[in-house]
Structure formats: C-alpha cells, structure tokens
Steps between C-alpha positions, in 0.01 A plus 500: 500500500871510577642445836707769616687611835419869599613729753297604766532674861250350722455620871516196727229474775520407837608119596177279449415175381474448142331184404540372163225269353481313197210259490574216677873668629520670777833660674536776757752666611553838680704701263787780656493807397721866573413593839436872373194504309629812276807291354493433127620230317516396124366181455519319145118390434401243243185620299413511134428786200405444168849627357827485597661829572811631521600721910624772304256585139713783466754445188860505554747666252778259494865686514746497232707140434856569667775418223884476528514899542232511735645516910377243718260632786605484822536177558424308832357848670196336613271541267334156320598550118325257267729466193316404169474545123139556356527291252586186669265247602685333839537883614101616408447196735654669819381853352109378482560368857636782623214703387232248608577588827562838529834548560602808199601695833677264653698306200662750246527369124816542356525388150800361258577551182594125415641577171750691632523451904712736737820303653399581849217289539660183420829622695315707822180320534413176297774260358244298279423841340157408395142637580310478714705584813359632838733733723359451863670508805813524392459181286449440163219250405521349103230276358183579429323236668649495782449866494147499481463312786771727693275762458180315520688422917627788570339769408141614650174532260317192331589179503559335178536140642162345631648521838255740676377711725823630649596789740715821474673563784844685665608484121484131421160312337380177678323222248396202579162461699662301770822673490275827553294347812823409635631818472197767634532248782814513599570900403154672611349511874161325604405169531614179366384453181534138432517407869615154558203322630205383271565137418239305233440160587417373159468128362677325800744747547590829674681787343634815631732789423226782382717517127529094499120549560373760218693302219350174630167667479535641221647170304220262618186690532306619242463878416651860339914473585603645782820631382502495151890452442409345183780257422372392205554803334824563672606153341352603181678840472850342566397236193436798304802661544678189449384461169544855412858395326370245309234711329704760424734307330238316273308800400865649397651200315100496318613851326736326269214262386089487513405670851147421451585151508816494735398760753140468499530200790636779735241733419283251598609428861510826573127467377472196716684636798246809480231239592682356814302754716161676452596818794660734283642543105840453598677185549449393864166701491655820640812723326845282676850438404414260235313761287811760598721235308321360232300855380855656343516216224123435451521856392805468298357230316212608406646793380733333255259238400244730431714717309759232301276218444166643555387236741307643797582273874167624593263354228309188594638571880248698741666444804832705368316733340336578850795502637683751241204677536526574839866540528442792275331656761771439764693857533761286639540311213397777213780697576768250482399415106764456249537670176295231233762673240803433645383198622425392150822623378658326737361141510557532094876552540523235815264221426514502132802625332657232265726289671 
C-alpha cells in the first residue's frame, strides 16, 4: 500500500462542529467554511492505493534534442520550459518529478543534444550550460535537486515530500497542517476555528493558546497522531539525500575493480533503508523526493552491472526488488528510462577505459 496525494473537489458544507476523536483525545473546534454552499475547492487528500500512478498514463513523445543549428524557442515568453537530455540521470530526476505530478501541460520538455549543444543556451539562458535547467518566471533554475523540490513547491498536484494534506487555492498550494489551519482561518468567512479560549489544566499547570494546546495533547497523551507531520521521516529523507553522493561515488570507483565486493555495501542500505518504514515500497513509505533522486542511478547501475559483470543489485535483496518492482509501474517514472545500450556504451568508455 503506497501513500499517495490525490486530487479531489469536495463541496464544503455548511459551518458546523466537527469533533475529532481518537481514543482517549478529544479536540473540537468549529471549522469555517465558504459562505456559499455551491463554491468548489480542490483540496489535496491523503489516502492510499495499492500502486503508485502516474496524473497523466498517457505517453508523451519527447521532441527532437535542439543542437547548434537548432533556434532557441522563444525564450522568457511565459511559458515554463523544462530543459533536459534523456539520457542523463540528474535531468530524468526533474523529468520523473515533473510527470509525477501532472504537469506535461504546464512544463514543456525541451531537450539538448549534449554532444553537440547550441551556443544560445549557454549565452541566452544558462551560463553553467548543463542539464537540467528550468525556465520559469523569467528565471532560470540549474540543479537537479534543488529542482525537484522547486517543482515539488511550486507547482500544484501530489506532493512528493511527506508534508501533507495541503490546499490549492488563488494559484498558490498551502502545506503544512498548521500552516493550512492558519490559513482557511484567516482567508475564508465563519467562525473561529481555533478560537482562543480552551485552556488544559494538566499536571499542576495551565496551558492555553488552542495550537500550544493540540501539540501538547498530542505529545503527552497516548493515542493515533493528530497531525502526522512525521519528522522522522522528514529527518530521514534529508539523511538520504545526503548520502546520495557518497554512494554514487563508491558504486562508480567499484567498476574498475570487484563490484560484488566493493559496491555490494550500498546495495545493501538501500536494502536496509527499504526497511525504515512498513507504509509503502518506497523509501519514506510513500513515492517523495528521495526516491525522485536516488531512482536515476539505482537504474543505471543495475543496468551496467547486470550487463558488464553480470551481478544482479537485486539478488538476495527483497526490499529493492519491491521497490524496482513497483517503480516499473510508475508512468511517471517508466517514461523517463534511459537507453540500457547507450548506457552500457557509455559507462564502458567513462568508468573503464584504460587510464
């Protein structure tokens, strides 16, 4: 069961009094609502399916790679360009996240020939002249990690960070469960909804302020969370990522000598990591950010070391092969893959041409 953000419209009802209960937790509060009871709004709802799939299942045919001939589009018209090359991993990362949630209508692929790149790009639009590069109002974005969680921010459809519910709204998305009570408070009519006026007197001691109060409840009586801002993934997605560099570089360097011996301690935390949490196949239970930038080299890899040394990453691993299992049938991921012959080719000439 994976965790996933969906869209929904839900028609909001009359102001009443909702009263959440969780064994022994208790909390009311009257929640606001749009004083017209026809108004619609799209509300991001966490909920769970068996497979993760992609907004859009229909496949994409990927325009032609721009080379030195090729004129640049019109350049800072408006419209959010995406600038890639399918064969390279830090770009599939942004390209799998930009399909995860929807967006082939709003952000436009453009892909570059690397081999032999036109001269406007690096002199009209994006000085480092590398891939990935995101053209979005009127600013260029570079890096693929930082692009993925551009996108993940900016952009509406599902979340890839644990940080739900959230709510679309006059063109922006609101995350945060706090940050989102604070908001349909202060932007909606009705009344109050966390009115300042319970108080708990609890263990010698009184506290107040209705937020003040829910966390306190929530911290020091037993029961299901509250608001389930899980930090401990959160924490354990930003360790994740921080490692990232360092197993990429020792599953390279192991191509020049024994992978099964030299690599096989990264295939095994991500075999461990897989473990961390039982909610979902994917790394924090549910398809996030860390699975948008470690999935582009897990494939990779296994591709080459299947191929060159005939060692398989998923043998003796269940967890990974769950998880490769069910990335295959992510349509945001699937159509991102790379070409396992030209990948071959060129890992062969890169990683282990004679010195």
């Amino acid at each position: 069961m994976t965790a996933l953000v969906t869209k929904a419209l839900i028609k909001l009802p009359p102001p009443q009094l909702y009263r959440y209960r969780y064994e022994c937790k208790t909390i009311s509060w009257h929640l606001k609502v749009p004083e017209a009871a026809s108004d619609y709004y799209r509300l991001n709802l966490s909920t769970r399916s068996h497979s993760l799939m992609a907004a859009s299942a229909v496949e994409e045919v990927l325009p032609p790679h721009l080379t030195s001939t090729s004129e640049p589009p019109p350049l800072f018209d408006g419209t959010t360009r995406l600038y890639i090359n399918d064969q390279c991993p830090f770009a599939q990362r942004t390209w799998i996240t930009r399909n995860y949630k929807g967006l082939q209508d709003e952000i436009k692929l453009v892909p570059i020939d690397l081999q032999d790149r036109p001269a406007w790009y690096k002199e009209k639009l994006y000085p480092e002249n590398k891939v990935p590069a995101l053209e979005h109002n009127g600013k260029v974005i570079g890096e693929s990690l930082d692009l993925v969680k551009y996108i993940d921010t900016n952009f509406k459809g599902p979340a890839l960070s644990s940080d739900v519910p959230a709510l679309e709204h006059n063109g922006k998305v609101i995350g945060e469960s706090l940050d989102l009570i604070k908001y349909i408070d202060a932007n909606f009519k009705g009344p109050a909804l966390l009115p300042d006026v319970p108080a708990l007197e609890h263990n010698g001691k009184v506290i107040g302020e209705s937020l003040d109060l829910i966390k306190y409840i929530d911290s020091n009586f037993e029961g299901p969370a509250l608001l389930p801002d899980d930090p401990t993934k959160q924490q354990f997605a930003e360790e994740m990522i921080a490692y990232l560099d360092t197993f990429m570089k020792n599953v390279l360097t192991s191509f020049k000598g024994d992978p099964v011996k030299e690599a096989g301690g990264e295939f095994d935390y991500l075999e461990t990591s897989l473990q961390k949490f039982d909610d979902g196949p994917f790394f924090i239970g549910q398809f996030s950010q860390v699975d948008a930038a470690y999935v582009p080299f897990i494939e990779r890899f296994q591709i080459f070391l299947q191929e060159v040394f005939n060692y398989e990453i998923t043998s003796g691993r269940p967890k990974l092969a769950a998880y490769l299992e069910e990335l295959n049938k992510t349509d945001a991921y699937k159509q991102t893959k790379c070409d396992p012959k030209f990948l071959v080719q060129l890992y062969k000439t890169r990683f282990m041409a004679s010195s």
